[in-house]
FITOR-71763 format. One line per field, with one value per residue: residue number from 1; residue in three letters; chain; x, y, z of N, C-alpha, C, O in turn. Coordinates in Angstrom, 1 decimal. Last residue first. Example, Ala and Ser with C-alpha at 12.3 -4.5 7.8 and 13.67 -1.06 7.14 Angstrom:
BEGIN
num = 2,1 .
residu = SER,ALA .
chaine = A,A .
nx = 12.8,13.2 .
ny = -2.2,-5.7 .
nz = 7.1,7.8 .
cax = 13.7,12.3 .
cay = -1.1,-4.5 .
caz = 7.1,7.8 .
cx = 12.9,13.2 .
cy = 0.0,-3.3 .
cz = 7.9,7.8 .
ox = 13.4,14.2 .
oy = 1.1,-3.3 .
oz = 8.0,8.5 .
***
This chain:
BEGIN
num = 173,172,171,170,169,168,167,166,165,164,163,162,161,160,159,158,157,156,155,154,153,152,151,150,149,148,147,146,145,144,143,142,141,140,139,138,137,136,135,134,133,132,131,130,129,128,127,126,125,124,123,122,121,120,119,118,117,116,115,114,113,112,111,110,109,108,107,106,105,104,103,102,101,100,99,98,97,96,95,94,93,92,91,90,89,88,87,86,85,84,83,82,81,80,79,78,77,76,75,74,73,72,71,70,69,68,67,66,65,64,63,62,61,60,59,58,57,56,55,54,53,52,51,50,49,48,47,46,45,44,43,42,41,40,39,38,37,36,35,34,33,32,31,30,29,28,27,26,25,24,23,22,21,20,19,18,17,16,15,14,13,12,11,10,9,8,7,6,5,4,3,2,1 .
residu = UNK,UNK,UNK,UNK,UNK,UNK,UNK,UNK,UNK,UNK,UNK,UNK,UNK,UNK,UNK,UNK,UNK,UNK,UNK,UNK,UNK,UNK,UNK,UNK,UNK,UNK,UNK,UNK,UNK,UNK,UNK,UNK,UNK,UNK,UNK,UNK,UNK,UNK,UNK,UNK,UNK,UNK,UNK,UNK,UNK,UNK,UNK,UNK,UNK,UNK,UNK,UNK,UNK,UNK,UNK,UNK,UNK,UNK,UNK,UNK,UNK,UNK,UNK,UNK,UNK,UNK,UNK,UNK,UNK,UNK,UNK,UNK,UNK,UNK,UNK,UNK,UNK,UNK,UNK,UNK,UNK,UNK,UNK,UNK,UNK,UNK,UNK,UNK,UNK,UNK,UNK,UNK,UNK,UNK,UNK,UNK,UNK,UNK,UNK,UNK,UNK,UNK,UNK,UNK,UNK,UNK,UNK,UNK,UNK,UNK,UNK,UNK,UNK,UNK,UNK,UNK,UNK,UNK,UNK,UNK,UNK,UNK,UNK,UNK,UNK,UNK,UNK,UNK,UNK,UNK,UNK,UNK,UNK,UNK,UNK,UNK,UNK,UNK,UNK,UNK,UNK,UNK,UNK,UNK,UNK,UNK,UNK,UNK,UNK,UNK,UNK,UNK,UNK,UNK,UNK,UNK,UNK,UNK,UNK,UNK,UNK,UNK,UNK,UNK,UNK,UNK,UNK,UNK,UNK,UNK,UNK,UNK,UNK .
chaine = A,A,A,A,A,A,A,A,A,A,A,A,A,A,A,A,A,A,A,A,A,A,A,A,A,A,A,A,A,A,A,A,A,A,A,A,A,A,A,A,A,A,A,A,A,A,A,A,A,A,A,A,A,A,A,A,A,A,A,A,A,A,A,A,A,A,A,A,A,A,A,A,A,A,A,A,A,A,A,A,A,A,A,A,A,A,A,A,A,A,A,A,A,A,A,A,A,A,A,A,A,A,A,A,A,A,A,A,A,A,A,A,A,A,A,A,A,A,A,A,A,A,A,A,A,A,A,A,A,A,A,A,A,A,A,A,A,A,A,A,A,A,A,A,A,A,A,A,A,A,A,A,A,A,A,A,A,A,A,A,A,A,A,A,A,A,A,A,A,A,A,A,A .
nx = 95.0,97.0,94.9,93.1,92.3,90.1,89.3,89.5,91.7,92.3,91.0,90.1,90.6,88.5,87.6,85.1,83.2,82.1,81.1,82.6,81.8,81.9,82.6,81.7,83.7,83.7,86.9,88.9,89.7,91.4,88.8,85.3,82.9,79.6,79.2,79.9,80.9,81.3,83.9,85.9,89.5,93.4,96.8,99.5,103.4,105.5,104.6,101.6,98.1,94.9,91.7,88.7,86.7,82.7,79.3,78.0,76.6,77.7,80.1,83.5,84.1,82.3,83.9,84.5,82.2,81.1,80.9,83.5,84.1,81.1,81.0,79.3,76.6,75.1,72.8,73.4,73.6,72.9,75.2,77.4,78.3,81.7,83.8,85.1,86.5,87.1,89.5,90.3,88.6,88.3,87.2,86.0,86.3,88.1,88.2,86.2,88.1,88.9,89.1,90.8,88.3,85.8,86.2,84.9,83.4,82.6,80.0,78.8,77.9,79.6,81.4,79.4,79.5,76.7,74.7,74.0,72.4,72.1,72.4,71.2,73.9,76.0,78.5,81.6,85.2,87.1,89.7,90.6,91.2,92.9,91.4,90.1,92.1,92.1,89.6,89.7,91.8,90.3,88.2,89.7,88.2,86.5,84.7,84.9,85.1,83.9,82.7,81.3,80.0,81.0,80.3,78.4,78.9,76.9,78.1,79.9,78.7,77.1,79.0,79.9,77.9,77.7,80.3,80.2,77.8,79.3,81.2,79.8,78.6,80.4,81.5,79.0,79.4 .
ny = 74.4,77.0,79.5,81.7,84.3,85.7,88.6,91.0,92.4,92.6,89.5,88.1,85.4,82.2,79.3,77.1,74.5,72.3,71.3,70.7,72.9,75.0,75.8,78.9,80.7,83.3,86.4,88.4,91.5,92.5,94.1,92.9,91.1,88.9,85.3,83.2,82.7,79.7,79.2,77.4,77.4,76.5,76.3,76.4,76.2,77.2,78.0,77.9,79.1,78.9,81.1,81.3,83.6,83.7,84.6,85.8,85.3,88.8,90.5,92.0,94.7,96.7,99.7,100.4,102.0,103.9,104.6,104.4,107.5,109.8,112.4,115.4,117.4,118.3,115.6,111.9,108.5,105.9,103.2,102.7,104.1,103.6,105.0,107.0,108.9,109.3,109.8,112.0,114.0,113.8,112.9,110.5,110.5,109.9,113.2,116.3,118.9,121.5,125.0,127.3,128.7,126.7,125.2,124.9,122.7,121.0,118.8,116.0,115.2,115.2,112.7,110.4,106.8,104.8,103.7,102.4,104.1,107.8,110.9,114.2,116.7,117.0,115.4,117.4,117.8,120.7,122.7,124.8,128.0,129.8,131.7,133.1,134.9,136.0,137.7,139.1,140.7,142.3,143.8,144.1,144.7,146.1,142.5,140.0,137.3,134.2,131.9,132.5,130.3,129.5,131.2,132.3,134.8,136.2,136.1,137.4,139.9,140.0,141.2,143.5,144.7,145.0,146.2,148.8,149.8,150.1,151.7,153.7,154.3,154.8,157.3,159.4,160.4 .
nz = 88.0,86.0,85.0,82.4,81.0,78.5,76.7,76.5,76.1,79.1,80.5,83.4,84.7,85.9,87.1,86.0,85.9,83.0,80.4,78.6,76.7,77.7,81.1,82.8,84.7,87.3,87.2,88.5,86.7,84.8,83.5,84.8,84.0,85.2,85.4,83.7,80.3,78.6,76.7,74.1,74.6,74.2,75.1,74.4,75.0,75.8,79.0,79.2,79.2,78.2,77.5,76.0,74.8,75.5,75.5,78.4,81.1,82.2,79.9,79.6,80.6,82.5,83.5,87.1,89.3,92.2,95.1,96.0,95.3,95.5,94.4,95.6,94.0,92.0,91.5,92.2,91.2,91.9,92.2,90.1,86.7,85.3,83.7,81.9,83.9,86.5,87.2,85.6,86.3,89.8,91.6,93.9,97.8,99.7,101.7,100.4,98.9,101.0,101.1,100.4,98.8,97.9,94.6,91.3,89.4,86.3,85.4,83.6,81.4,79.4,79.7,81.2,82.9,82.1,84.3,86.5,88.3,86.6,87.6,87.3,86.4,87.1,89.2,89.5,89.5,90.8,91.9,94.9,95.0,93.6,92.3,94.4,94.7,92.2,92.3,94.6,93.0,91.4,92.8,95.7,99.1,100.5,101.2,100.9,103.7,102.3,100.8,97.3,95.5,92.1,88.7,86.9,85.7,87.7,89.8,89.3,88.1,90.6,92.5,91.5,92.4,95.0,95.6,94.2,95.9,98.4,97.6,97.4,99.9,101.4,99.6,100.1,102.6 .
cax = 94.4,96.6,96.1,93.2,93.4,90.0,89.6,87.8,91.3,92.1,92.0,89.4,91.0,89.7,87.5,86.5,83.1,83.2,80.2,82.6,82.1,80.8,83.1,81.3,83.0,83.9,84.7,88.3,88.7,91.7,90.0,86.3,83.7,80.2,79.2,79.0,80.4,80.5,83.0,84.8,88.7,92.0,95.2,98.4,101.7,104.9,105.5,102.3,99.0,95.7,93.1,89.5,87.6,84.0,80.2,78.5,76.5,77.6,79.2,82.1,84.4,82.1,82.9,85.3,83.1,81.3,79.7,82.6,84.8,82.3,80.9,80.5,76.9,75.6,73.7,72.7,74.4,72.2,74.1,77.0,77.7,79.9,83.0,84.4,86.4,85.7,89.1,91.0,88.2,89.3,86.4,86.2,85.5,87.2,88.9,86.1,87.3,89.4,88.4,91.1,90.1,86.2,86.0,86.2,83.1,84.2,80.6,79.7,77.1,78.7,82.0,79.6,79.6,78.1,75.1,74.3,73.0,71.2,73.1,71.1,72.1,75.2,77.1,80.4,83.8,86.7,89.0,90.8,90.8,93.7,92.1,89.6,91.6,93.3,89.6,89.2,92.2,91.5,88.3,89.5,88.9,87.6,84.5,85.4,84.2,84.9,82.3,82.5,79.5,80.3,81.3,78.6,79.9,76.5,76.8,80.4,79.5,76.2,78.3,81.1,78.6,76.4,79.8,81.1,77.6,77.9,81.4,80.3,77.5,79.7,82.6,79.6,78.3 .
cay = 74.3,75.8,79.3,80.5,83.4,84.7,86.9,90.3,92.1,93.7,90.2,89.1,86.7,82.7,80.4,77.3,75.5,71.8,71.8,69.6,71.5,74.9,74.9,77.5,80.7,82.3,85.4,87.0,90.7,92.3,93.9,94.0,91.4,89.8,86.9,83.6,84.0,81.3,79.2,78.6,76.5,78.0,75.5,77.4,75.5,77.2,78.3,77.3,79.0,78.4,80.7,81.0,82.6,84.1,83.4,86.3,85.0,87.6,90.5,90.6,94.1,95.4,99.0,99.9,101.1,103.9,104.3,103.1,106.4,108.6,111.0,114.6,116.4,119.0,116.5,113.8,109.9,106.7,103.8,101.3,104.5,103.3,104.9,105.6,108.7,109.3,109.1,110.4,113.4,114.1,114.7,110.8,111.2,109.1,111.2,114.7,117.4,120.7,123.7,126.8,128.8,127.7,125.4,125.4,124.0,121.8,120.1,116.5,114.9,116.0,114.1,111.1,108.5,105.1,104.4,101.2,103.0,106.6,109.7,113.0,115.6,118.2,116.1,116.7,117.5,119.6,122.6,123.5,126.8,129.0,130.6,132.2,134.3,135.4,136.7,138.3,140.2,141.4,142.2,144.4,144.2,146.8,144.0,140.7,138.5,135.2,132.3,132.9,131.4,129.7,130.7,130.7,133.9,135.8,135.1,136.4,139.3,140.4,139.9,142.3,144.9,144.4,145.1,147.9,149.7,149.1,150.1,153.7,154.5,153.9,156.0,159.2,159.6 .
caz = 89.5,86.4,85.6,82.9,81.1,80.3,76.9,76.5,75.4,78.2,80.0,82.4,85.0,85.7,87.8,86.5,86.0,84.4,81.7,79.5,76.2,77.0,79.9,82.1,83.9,87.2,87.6,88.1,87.5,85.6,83.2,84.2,84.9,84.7,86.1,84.7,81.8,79.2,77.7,74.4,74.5,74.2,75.4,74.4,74.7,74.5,78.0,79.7,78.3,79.3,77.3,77.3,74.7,75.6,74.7,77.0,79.7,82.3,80.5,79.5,79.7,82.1,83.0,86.0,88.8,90.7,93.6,96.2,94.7,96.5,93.7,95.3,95.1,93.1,90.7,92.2,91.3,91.7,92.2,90.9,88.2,85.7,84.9,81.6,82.6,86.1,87.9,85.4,85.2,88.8,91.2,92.8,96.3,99.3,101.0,101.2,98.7,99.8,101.6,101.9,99.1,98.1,96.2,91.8,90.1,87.0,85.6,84.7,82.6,79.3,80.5,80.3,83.3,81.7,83.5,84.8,88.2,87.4,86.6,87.6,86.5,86.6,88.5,90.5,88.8,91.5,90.6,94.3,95.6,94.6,91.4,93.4,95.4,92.6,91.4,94.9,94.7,91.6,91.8,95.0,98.1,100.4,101.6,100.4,103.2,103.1,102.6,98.5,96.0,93.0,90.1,87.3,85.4,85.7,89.5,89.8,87.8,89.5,92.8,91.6,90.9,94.2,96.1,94.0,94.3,98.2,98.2,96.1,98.3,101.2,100.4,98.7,102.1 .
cx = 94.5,96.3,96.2,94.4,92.9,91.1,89.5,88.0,89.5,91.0,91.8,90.9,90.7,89.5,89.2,86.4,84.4,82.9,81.1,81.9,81.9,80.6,82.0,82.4,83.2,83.1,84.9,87.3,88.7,91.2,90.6,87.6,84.4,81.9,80.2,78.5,79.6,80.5,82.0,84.1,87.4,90.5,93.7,97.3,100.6,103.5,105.2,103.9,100.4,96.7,93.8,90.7,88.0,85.1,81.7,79.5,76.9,76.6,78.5,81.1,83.5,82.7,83.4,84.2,83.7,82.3,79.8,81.5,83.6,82.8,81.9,80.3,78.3,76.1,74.1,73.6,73.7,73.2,73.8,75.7,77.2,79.4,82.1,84.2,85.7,85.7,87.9,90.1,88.9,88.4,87.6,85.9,86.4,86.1,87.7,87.6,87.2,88.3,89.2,90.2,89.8,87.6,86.3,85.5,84.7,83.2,81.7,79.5,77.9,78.0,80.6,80.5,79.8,78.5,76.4,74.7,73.1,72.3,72.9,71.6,72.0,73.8,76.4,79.6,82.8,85.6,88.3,89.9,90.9,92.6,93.3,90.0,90.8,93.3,90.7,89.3,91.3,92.0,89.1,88.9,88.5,88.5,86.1,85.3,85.1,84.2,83.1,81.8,80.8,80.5,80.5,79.7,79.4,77.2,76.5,79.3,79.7,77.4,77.5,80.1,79.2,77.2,79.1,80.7,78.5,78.0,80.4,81.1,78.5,78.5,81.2,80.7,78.7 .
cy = 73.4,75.2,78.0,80.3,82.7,84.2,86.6,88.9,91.4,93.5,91.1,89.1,87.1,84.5,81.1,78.5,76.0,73.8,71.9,70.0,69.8,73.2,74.7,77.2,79.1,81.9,83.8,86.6,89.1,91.4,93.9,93.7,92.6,90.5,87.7,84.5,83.2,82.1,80.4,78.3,77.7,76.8,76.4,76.4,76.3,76.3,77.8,76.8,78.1,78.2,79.8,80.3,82.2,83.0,84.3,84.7,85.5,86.9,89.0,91.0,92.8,95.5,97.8,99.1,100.9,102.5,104.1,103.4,105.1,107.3,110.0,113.5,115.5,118.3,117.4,114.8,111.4,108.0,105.3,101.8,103.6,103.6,104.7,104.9,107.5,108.7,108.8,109.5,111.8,113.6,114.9,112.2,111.2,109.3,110.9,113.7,116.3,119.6,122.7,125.4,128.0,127.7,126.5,125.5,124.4,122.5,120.4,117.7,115.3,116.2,115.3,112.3,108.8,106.6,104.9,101.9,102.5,105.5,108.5,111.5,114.6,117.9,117.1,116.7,117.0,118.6,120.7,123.2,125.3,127.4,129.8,130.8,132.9,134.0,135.6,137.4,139.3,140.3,141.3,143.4,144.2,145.9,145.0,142.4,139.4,136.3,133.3,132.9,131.5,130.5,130.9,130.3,132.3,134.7,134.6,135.3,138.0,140.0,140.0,141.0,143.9,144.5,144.3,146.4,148.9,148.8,149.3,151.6,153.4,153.6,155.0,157.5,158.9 .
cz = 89.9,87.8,85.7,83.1,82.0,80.0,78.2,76.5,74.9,77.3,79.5,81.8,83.8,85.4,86.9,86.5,86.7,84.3,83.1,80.7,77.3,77.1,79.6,81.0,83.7,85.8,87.3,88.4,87.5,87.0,84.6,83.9,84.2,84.7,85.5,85.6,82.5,79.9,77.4,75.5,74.6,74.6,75.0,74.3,75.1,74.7,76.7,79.2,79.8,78.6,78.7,76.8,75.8,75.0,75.4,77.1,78.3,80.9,81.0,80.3,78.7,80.6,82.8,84.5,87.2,90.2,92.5,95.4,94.9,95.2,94.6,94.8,94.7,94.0,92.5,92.0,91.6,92.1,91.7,91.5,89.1,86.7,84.7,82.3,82.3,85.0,87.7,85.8,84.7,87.3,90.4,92.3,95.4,98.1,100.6,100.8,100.0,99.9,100.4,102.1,100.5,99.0,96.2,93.7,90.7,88.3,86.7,84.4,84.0,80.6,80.4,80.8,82.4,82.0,83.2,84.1,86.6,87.2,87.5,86.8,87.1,86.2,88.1,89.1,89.6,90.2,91.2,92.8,94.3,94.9,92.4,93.1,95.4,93.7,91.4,93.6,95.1,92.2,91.6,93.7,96.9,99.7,101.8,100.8,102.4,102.7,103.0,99.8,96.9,94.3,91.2,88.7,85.9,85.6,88.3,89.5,87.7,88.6,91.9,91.8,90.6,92.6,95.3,94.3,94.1,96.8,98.1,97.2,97.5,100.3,100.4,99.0,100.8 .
ox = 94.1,97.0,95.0,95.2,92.0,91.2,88.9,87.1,88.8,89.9,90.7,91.8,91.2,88.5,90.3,85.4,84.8,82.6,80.7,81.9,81.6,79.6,81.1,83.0,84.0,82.1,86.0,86.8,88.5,91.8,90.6,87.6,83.9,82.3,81.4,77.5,78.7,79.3,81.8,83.7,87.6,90.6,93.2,97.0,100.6,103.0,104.0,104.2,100.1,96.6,93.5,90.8,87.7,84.7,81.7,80.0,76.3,76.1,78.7,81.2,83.2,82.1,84.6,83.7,83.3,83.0,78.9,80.9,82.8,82.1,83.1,79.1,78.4,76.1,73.7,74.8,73.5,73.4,74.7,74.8,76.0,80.1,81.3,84.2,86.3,84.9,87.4,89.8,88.4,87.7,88.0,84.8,87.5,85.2,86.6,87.9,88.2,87.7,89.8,90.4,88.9,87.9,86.8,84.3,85.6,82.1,81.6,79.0,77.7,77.6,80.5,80.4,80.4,77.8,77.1,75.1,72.2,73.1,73.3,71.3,73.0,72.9,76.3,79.7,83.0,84.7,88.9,89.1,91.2,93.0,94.3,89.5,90.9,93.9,90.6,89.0,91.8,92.5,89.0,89.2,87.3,89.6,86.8,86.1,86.1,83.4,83.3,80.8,81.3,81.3,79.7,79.8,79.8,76.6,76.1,79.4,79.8,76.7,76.5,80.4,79.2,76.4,79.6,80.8,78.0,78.3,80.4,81.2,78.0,77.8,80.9,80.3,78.5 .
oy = 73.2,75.4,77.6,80.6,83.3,83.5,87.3,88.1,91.3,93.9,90.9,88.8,86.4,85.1,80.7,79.1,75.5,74.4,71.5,69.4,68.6,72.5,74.3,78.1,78.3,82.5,83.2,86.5,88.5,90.9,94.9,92.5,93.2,90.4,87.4,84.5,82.6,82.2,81.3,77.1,78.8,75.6,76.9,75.8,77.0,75.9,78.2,75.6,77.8,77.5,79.8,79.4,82.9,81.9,85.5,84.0,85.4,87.6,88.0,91.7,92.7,96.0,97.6,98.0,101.6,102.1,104.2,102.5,104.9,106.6,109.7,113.3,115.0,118.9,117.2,114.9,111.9,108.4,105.7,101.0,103.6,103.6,105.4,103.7,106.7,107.8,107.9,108.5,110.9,112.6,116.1,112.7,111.6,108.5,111.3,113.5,115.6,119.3,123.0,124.7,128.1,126.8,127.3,126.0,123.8,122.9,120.0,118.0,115.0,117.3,116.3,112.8,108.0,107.5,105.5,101.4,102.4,105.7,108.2,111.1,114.2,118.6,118.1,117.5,116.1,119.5,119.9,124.1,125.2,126.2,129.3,129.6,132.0,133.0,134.5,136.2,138.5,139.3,140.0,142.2,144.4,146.2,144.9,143.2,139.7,136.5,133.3,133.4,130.4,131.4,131.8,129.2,131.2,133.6,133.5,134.1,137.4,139.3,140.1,139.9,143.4,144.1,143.2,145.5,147.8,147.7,148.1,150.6,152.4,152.6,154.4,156.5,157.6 .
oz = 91.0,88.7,85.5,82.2,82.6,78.9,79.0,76.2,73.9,77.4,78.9,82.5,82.9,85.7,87.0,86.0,87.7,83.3,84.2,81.8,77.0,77.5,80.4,80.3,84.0,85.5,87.0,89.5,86.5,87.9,85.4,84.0,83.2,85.8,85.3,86.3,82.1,80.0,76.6,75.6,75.2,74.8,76.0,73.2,76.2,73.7,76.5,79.1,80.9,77.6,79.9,76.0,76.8,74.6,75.6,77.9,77.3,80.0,80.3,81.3,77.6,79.7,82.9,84.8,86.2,91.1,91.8,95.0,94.0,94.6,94.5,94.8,93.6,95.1,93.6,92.3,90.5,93.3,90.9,91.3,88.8,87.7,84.0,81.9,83.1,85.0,88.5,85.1,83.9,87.5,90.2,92.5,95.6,97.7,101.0,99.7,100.3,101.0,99.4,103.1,101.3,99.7,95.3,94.0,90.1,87.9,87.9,83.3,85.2,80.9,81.2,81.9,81.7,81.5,84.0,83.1,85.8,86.3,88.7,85.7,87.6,85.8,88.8,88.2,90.5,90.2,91.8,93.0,93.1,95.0,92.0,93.2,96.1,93.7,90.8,93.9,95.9,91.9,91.6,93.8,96.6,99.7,102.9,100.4,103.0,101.8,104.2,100.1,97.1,94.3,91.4,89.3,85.4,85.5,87.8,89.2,86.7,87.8,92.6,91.4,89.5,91.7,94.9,93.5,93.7,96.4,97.7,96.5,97.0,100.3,99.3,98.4,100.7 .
***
């Protein structure tokens, strides 16, 4: 009598642990293993970030606004989910994020460097000669993006590529 007395008590002991701790829940069965053995177990499955609230469209992902969970051994992430912090860091949300729930790559984007209507420079270079001149935005972009923007000057609308910097190169057309 005493053997299953003392497996149960182990049982509910280890899961009064696991719960305090926050890890989430096991689909295998531990039964005659040891902490050990299941904490090793553990540290196999994969480390993942999902929400920890809700993160509405326009919002800049925060690492606050994330949490680590760890899988369970043997599952791994959907393709197509973001769940590295590389892959989050200064992320915008395109929609509506819920907590507990993966982050498909296609919801999230690169923030807006310009924004549409913002004054900008615009460059056209061509071994030593440098052409600048000020436009507008017409649509927003990121590094590396091409939108299209206003000549302040001659109202003509041309189409050029974000730089790091928050400038517009311009190519010749």
């Amino acid at each position: 009598m005493a053997g299953p007395i003392s497996s149960a008590l182990r049982c509910v002991m280890l899961a009064t642990v696991l719960v305090a701790a926050g890890a989430p829940a096991f689909a295998q069965d531990t039964t005659g293993q040891s902490a050990n053995q299941i904490a090793a177990a553990q540290a196999v499955g994969e480390a993942v970030l999902i929400p920890n609230r809700v993160i509405y469209p326009g919002e800049t992902i925060e690492p606050a606004s994330l949490k680590q969970v760890t899988l369970i051994p043997g599952k791994h992430k959907p393709d197509g989910m973001a769940t590295r912090s590389e892959e989050l860091q200064g992320k915008v949300a395109k929609r509506t994020l819920l907590p507990g729930r993966y982050i498909p790559v296609t919801a999230i984007r690169d923030a807006w460097l310009v924004e549409q209507g913002a004054s900008v420079q615009v460059y056209f270079t061509a071994g030593a000669l440098t052409i600048s001149a000020a436009c507008v935005t017409l649509q927003p972009g990121a590094a590396g993006d091409q939108i299209k923007i206003r000549n302040i000057d001659s109202g003509k609308i041309i189409t050029g590529t974000v730089m790091a910097d928050g400038t517009i190169q311009v190519g010749a057309s």
